[in-house]
N, CA, C and O atoms as CSV, one atom per row, in Angstrom:
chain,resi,resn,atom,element,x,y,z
A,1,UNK,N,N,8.116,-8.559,6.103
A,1,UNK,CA,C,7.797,-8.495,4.692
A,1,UNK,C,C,8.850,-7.639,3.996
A,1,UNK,O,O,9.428,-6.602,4.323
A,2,UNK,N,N,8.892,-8.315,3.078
A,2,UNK,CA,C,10.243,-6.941,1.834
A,2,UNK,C,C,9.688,-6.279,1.240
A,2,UNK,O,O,8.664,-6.546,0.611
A,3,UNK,N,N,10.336,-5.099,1.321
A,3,UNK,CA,C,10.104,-4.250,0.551
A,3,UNK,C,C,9.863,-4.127,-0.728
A,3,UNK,O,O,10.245,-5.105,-1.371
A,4,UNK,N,N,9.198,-2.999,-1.560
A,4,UNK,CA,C,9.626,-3.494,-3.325
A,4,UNK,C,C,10.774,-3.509,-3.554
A,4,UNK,O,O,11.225,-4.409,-4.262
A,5,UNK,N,N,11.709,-2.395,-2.962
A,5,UNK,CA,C,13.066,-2.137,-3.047
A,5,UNK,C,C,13.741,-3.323,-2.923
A,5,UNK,O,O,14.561,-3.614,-3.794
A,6,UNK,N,N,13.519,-4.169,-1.862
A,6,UNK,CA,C,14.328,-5.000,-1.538
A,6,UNK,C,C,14.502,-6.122,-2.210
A,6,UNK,O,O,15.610,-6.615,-2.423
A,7,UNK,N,N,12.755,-6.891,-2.817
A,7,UNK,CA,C,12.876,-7.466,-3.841
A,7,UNK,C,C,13.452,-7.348,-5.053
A,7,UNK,O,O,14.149,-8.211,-5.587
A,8,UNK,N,N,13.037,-5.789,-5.707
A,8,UNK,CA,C,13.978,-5.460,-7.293
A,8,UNK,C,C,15.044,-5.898,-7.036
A,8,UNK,O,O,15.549,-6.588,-7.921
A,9,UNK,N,N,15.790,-5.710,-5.822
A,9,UNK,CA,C,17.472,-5.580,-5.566
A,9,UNK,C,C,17.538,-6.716,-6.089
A,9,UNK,O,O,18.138,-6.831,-7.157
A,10,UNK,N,N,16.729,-8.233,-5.253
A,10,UNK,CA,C,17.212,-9.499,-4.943
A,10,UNK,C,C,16.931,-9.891,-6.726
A,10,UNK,O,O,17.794,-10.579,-7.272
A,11,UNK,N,N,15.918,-9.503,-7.417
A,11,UNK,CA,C,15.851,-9.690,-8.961
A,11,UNK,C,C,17.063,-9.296,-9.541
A,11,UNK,O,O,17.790,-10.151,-10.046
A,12,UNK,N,N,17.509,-7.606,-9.532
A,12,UNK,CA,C,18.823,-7.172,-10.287
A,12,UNK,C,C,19.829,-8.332,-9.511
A,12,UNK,O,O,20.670,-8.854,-10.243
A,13,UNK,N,N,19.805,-8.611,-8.588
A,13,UNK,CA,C,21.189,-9.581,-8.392
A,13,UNK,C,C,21.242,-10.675,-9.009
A,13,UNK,O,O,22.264,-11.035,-9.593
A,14,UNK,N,N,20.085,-11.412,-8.975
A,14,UNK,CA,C,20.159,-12.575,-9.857
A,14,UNK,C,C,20.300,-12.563,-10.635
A,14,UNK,O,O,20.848,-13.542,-11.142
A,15,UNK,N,N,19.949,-11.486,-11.399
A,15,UNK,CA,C,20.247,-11.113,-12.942
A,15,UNK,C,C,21.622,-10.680,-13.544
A,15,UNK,O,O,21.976,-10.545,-14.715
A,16,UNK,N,N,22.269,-10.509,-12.384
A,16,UNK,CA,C,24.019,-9.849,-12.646
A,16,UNK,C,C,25.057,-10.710,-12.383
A,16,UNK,O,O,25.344,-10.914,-11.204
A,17,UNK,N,N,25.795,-11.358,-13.429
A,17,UNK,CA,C,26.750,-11.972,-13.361
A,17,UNK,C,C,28.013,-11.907,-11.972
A,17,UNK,O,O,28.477,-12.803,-11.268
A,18,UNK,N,N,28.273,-10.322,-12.015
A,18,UNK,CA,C,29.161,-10.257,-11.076
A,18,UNK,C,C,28.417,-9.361,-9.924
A,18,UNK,O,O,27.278,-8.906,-9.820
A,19,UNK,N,N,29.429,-9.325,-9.220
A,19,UNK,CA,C,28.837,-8.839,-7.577
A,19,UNK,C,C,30.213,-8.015,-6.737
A,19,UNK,O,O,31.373,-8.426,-6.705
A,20,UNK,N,N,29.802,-7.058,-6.253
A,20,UNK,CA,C,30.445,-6.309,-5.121
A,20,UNK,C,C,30.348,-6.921,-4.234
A,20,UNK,O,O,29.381,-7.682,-4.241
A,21,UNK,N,N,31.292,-6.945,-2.956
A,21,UNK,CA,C,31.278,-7.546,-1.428
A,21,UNK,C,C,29.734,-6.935,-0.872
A,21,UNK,O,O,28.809,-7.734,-0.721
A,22,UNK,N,N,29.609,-5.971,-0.685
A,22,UNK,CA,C,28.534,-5.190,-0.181
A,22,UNK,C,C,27.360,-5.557,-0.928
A,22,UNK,O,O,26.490,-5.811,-0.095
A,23,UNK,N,N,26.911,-5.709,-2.093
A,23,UNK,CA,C,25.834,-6.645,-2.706
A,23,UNK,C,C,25.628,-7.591,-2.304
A,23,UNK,O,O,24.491,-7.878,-1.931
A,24,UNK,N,N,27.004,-8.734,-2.199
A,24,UNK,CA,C,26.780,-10.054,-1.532
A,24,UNK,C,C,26.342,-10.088,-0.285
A,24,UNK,O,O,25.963,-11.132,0.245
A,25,UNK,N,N,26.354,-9.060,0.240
A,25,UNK,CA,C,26.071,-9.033,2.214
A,25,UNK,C,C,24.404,-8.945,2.600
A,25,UNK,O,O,23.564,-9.444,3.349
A,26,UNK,N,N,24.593,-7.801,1.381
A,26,UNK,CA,C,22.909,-7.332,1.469
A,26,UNK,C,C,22.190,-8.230,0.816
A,26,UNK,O,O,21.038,-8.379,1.222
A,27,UNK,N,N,22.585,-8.955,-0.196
A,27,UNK,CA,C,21.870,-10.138,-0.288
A,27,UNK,C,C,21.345,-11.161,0.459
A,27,UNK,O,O,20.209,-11.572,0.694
A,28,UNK,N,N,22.599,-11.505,0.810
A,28,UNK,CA,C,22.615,-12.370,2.306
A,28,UNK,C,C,21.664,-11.993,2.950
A,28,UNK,O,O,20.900,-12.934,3.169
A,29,UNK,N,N,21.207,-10.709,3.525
A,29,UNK,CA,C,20.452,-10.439,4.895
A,29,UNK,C,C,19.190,-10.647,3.830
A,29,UNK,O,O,18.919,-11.821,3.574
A,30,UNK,N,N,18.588,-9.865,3.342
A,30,UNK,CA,C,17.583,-10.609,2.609
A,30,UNK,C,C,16.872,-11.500,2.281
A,30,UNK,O,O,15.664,-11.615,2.487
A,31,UNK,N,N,17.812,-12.427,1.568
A,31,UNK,CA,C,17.624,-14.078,2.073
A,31,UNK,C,C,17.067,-14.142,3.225
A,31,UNK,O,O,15.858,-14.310,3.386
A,32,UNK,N,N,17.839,-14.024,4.061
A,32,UNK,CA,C,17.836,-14.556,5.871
A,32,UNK,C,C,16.529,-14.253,6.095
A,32,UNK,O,O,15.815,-15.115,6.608
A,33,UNK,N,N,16.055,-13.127,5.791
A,33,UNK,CA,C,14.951,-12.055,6.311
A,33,UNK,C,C,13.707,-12.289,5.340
A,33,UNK,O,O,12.698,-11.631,5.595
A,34,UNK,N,N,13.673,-13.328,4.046
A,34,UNK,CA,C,13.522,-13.626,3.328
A,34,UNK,C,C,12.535,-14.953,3.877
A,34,UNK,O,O,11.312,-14.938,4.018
A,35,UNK,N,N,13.653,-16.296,4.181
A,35,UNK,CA,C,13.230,-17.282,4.923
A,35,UNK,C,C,12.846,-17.190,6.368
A,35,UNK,O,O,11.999,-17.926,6.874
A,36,UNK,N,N,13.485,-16.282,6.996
A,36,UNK,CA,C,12.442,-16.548,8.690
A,36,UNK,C,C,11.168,-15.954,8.083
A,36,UNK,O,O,10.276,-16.323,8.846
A,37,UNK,N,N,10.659,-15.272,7.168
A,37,UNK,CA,C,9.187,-14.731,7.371
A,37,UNK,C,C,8.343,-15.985,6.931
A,37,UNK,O,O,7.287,-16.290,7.486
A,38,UNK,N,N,8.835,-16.603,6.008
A,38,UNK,CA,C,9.174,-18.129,5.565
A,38,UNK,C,C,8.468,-18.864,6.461
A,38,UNK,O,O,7.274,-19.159,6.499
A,39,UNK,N,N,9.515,-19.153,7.280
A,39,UNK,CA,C,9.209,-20.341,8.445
A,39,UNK,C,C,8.309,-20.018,9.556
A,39,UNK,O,O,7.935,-20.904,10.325
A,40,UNK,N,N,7.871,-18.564,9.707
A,40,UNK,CA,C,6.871,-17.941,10.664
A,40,UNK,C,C,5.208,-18.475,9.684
A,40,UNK,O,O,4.242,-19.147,10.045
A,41,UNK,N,N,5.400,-18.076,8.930
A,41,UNK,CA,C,4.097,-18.264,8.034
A,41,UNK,C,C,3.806,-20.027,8.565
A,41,UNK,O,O,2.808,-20.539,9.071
A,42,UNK,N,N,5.025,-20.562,8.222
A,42,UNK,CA,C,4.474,-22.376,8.113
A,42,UNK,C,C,4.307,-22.433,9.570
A,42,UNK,O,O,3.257,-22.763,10.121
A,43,UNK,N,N,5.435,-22.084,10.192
A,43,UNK,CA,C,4.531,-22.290,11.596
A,43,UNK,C,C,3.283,-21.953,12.164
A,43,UNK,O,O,2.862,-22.539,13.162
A,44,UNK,N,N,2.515,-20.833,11.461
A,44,UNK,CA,C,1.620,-20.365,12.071
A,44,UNK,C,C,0.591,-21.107,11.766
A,44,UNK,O,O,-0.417,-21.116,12.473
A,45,UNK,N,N,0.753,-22.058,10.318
A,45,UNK,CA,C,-0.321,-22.819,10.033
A,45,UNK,C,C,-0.293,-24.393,10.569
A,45,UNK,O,O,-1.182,-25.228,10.401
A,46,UNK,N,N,0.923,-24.561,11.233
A,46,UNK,CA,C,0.979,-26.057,11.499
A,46,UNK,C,C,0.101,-26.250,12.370
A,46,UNK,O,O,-0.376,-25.202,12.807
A,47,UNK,N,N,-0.348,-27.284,12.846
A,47,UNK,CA,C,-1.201,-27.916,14.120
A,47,UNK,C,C,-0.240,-28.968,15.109
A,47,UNK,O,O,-0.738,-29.513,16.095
């Protein structure tokens, strides 16, 4: 699960035209960490 922190971040990024290398990274993992909790959830409900 994300954090609040982690979400505001992923909001202020979307919201900001430009980006640092290091924003883009930590974004990235986010995402990532974002969708596997994602795909754990659907799996847990499939049959």
């Amino acid at each position: 699960m994300l954090t609040q922190k982690e979400l505001n971040f992923i909001i202020a990024f979307k919201q900001t035209q430009f980006h640092r290398f290091r924003e883009i990274e930590t974004f990235a993992k986010l995402c990532k960490k974002l969708s596997k909790q994602k795909s754990q959830t659907d799996n847990s409900k499939s049959f």
